[in-house]
GUMIPA-115719 format. One line per field, with one value per residue: y, z, x of N, C-alpha, C in turn; residue in one letter. Coordinates in pm, 1 decimal, always signed. Layout:
BEGIN
n.v <- [Y, ...]
n.w <- [Z, ...]
n.u <- [X, ...]
ca.v <- [Y, ...]
ca.w <- [Z, ...]
ca.u <- [X, ...]
c.v <- [Y, ...]
c.w <- [Z, ...]
c.u <- [X, ...]
rest <- [A, ...]
***
This chain:
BEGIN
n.v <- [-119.7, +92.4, +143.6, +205.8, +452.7, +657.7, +633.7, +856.9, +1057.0, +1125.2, +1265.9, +1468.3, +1629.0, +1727.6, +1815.9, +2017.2, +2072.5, +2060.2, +2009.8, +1737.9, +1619.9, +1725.0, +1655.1, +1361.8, +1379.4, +1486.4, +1304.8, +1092.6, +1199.5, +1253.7, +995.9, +896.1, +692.6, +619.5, +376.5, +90.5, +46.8, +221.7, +0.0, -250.9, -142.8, -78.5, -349.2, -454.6, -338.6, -425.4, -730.3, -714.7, -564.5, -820.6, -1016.0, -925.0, -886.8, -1181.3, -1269.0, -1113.5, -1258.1, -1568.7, -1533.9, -1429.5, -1654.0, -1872.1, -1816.8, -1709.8, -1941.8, -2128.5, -1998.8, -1910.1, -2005.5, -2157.2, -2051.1, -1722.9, -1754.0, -1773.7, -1449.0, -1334.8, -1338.8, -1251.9, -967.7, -924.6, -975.5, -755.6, -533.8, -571.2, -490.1, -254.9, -73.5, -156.4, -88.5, +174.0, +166.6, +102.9, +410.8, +580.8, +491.2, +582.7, +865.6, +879.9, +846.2, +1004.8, +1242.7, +1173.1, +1112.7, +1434.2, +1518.1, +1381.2, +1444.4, +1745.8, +1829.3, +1938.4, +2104.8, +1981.6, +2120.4, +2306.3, +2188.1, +2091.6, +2352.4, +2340.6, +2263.7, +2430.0]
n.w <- [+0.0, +49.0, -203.6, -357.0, -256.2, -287.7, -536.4, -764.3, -689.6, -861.5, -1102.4, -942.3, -837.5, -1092.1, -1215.7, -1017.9, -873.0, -561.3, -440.9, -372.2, -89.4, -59.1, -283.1, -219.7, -5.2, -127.8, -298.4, -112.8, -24.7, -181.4, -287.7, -102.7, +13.4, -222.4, -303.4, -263.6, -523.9, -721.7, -667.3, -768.6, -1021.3, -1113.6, -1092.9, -1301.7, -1522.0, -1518.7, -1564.1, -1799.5, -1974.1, -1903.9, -2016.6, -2269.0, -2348.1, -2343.7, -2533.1, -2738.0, -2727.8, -2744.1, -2974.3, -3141.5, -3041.8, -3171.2, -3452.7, -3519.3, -3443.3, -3661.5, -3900.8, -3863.2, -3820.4, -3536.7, -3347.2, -3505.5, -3475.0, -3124.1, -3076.2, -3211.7, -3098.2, -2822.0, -2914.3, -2998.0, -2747.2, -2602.3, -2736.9, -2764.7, -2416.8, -2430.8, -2542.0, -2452.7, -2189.6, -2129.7, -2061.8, -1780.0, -1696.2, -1830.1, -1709.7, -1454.5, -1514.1, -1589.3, -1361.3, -1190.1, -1319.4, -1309.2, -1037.1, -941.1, -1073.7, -963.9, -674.5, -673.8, -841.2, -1068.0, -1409.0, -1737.2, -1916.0, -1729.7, -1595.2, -1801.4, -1871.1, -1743.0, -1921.0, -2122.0]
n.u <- [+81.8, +184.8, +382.0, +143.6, +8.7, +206.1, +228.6, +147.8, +333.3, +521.9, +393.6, +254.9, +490.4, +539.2, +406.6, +233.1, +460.5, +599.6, +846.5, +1014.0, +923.3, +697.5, +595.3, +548.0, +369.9, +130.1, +86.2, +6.7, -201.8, -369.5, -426.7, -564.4, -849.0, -889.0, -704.8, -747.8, -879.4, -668.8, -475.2, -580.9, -594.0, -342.7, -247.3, -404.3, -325.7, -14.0, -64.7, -164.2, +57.8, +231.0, +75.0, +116.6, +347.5, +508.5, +321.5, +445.4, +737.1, +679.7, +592.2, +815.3, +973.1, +893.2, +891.2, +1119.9, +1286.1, +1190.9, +1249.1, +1495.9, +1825.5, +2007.1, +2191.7, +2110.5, +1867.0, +1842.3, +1949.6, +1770.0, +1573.0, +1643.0, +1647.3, +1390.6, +1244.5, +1354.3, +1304.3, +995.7, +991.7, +1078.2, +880.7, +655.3, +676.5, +567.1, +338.2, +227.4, +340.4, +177.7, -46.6, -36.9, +21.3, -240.5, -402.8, -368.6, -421.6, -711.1, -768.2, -721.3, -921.2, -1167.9, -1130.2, -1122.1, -1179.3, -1104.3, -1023.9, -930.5, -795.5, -730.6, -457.9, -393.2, -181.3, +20.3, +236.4, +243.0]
ca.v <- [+0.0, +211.3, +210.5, +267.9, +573.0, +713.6, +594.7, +946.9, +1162.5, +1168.5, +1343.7, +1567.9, +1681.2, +1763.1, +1985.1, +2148.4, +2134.2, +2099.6, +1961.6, +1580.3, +1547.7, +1751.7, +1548.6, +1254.1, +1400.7, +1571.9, +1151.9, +1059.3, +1294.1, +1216.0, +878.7, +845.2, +675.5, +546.7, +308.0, -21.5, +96.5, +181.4, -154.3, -321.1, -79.6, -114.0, -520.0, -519.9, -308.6, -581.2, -853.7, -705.0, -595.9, -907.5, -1110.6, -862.3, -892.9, -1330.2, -1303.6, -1088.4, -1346.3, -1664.5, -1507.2, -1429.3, -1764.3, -1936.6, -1729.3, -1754.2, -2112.1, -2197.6, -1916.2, -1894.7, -2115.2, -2180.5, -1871.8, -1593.6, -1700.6, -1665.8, -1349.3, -1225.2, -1374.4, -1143.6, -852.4, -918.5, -955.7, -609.9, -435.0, -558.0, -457.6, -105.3, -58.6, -227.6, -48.0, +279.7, +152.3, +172.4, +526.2, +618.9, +486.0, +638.8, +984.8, +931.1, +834.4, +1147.7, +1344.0, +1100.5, +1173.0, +1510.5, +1565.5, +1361.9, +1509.0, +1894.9, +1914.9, +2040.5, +2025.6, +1915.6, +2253.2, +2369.7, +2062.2, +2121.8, +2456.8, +2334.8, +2216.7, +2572.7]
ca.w <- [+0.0, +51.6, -335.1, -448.8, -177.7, -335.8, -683.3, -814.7, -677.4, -1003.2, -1163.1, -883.2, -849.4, -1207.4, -1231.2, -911.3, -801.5, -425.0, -375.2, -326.2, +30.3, -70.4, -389.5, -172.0, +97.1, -217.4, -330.0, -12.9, +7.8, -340.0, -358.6, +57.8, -25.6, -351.2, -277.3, -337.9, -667.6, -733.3, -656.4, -877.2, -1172.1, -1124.0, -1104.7, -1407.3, -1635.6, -1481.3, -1584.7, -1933.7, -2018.1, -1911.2, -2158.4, -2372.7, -2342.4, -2329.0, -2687.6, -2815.0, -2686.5, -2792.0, -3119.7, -3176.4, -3022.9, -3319.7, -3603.2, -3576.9, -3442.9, -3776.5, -3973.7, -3890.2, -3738.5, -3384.9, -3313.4, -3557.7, -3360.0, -3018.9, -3119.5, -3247.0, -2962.5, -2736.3, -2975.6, -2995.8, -2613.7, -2516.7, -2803.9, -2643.4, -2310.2, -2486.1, -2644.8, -2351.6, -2032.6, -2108.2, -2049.6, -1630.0, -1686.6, -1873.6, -1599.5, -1304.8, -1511.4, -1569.0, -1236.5, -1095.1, -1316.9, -1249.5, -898.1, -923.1, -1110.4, -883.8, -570.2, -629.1, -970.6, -1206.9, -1576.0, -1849.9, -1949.8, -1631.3, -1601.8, -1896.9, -1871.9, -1710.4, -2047.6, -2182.8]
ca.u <- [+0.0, +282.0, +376.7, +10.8, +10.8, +308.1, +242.0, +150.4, +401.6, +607.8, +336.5, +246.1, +621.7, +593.4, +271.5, +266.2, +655.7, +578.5, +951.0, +1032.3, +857.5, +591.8, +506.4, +524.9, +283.3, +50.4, -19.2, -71.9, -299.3, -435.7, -492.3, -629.1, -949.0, -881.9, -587.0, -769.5, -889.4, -542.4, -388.2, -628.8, -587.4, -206.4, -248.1, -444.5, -197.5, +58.2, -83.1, -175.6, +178.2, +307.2, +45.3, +151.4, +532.9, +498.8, +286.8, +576.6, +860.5, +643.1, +556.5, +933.6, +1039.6, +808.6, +962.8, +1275.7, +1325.2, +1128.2, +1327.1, +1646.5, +1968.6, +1974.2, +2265.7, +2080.6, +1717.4, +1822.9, +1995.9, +1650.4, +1438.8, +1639.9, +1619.8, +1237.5, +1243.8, +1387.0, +1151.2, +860.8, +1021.4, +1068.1, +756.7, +505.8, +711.0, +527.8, +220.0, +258.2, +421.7, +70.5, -140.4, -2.5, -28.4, -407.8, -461.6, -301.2, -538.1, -866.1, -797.6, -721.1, -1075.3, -1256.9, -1128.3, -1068.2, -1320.8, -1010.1, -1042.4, -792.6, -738.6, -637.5, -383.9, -236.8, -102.7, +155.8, +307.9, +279.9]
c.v <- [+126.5, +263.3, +264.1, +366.8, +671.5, +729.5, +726.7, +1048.8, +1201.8, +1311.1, +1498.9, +1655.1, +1764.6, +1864.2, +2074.2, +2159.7, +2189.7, +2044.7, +1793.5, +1507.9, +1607.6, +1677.4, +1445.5, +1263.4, +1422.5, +1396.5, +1077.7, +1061.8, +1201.6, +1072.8, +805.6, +812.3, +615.1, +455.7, +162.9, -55.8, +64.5, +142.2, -196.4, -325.8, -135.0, -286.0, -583.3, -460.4, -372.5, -636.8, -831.6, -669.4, -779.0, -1001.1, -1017.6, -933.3, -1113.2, -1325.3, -1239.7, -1160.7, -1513.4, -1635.2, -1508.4, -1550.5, -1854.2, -1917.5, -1753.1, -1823.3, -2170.0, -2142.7, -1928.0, -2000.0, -2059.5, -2014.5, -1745.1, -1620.9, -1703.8, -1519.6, -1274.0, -1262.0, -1281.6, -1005.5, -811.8, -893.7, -807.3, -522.4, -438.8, -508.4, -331.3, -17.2, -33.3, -70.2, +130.0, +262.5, +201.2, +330.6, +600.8, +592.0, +579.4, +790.4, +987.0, +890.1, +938.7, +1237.5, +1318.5, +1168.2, +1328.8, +1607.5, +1519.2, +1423.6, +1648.5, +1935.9, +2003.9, +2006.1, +1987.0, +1992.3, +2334.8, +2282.5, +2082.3, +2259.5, +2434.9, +2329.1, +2305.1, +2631.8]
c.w <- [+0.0, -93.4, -418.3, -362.3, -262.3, -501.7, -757.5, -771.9, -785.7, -1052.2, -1103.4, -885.3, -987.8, -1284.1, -1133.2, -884.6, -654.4, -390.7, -359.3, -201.3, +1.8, -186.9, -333.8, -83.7, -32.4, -290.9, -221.0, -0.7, -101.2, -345.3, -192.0, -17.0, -172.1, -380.6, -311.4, -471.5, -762.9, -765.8, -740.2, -996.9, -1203.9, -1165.4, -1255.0, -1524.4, -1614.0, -1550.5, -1728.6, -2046.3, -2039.7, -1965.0, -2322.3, -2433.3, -2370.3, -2529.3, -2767.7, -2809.2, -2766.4, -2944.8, -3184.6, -3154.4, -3150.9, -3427.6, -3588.6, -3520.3, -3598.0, -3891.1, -3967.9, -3775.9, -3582.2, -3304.9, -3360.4, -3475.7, -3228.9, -3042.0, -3134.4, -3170.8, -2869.2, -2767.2, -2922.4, -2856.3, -2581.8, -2625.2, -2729.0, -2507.8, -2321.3, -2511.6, -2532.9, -2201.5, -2027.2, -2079.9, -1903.0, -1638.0, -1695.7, -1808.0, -1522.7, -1362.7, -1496.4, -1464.5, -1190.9, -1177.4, -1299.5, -1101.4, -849.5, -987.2, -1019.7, -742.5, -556.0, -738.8, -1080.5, -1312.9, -1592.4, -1864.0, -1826.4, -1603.7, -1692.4, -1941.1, -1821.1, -1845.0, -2150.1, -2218.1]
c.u <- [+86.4, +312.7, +250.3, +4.6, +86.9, +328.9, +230.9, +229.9, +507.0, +531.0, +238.0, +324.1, +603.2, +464.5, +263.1, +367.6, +620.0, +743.4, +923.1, +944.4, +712.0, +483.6, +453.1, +372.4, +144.4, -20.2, -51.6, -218.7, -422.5, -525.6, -557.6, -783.4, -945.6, -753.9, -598.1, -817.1, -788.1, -461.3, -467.7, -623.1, -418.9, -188.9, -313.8, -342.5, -76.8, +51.6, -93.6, -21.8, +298.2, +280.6, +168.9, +329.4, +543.4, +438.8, +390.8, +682.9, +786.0, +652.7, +731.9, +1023.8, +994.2, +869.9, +1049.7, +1293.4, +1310.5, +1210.0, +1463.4, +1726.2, +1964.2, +2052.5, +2193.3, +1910.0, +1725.9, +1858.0, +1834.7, +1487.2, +1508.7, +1597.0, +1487.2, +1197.3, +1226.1, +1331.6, +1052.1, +877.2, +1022.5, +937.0, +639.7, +555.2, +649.5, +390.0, +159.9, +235.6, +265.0, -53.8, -111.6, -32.3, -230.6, -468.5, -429.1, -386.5, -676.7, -853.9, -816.2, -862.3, -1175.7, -1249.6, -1127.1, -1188.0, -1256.3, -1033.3, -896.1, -732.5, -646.8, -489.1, -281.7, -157.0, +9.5, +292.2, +316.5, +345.8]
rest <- [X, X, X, X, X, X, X, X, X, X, X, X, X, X, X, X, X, X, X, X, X, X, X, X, X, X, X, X, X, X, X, X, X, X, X, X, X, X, X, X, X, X, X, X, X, X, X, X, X, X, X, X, X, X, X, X, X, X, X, X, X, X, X, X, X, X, X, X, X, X, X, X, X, X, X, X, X, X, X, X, X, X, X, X, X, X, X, X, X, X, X, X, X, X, X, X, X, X, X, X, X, X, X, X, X, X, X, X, X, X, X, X, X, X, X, X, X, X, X, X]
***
């Protein structure tokens, strides 16, 4: 519970700029009451990267076993590996922001517009 507490202080830090302890305190804050939510949302973009990431490694283990010589398809089962590892690992990154503005609409009543001035 501690990392889903804390889970939005990246994106607090980085619109309001309360400082390091204050970001921390500012998702506290944030996500009090919505923590098992959260964890669930977090657990399901988990589990979906990591189908995700498994059908990219199977799919690439298939192909080139069948395609190419034993040295040039591991070679391009790791490749394929750390793409999908590239590709998928923003998925998290892209939760945790739209939870930090879900929460911050449901608890305070901010728009989008106000939100994104920061990026002005």
């Amino acid at each position: 519970m501690l990392l889903v507490a804390s889970c939005v202080a990246i994106p607090a830090a980085v619109v309001e700029r309360p400082g390091t302890f204050g970001a921390i305190r500012r998702s506290f804050a944030l996500t009090r009451g919505y923590r098992w939510g959260l964890f669930a949302a977090g657990l399901a973009v988990l589990v979906i990267v990591w189908v995700l990431a498994a059908v990219v490694q199977v799919g690439a283990t298939v192909v080139f076993t069948l395609l190419l010589p034993q040295q040039q398809a591991m070679v391009g089962m790791i490749v394929a590996s750390q793409l999908g590892n590239v590709f998928f690992s923003a998925l998290p990154l892209v939760g945790i922001s739209v939870a930090y503005h879900e929460l911050r609409v449901a608890k305070e009543g901010i728009d989008t517009a106000a939100l994104a001035k920061v990026f002005e």
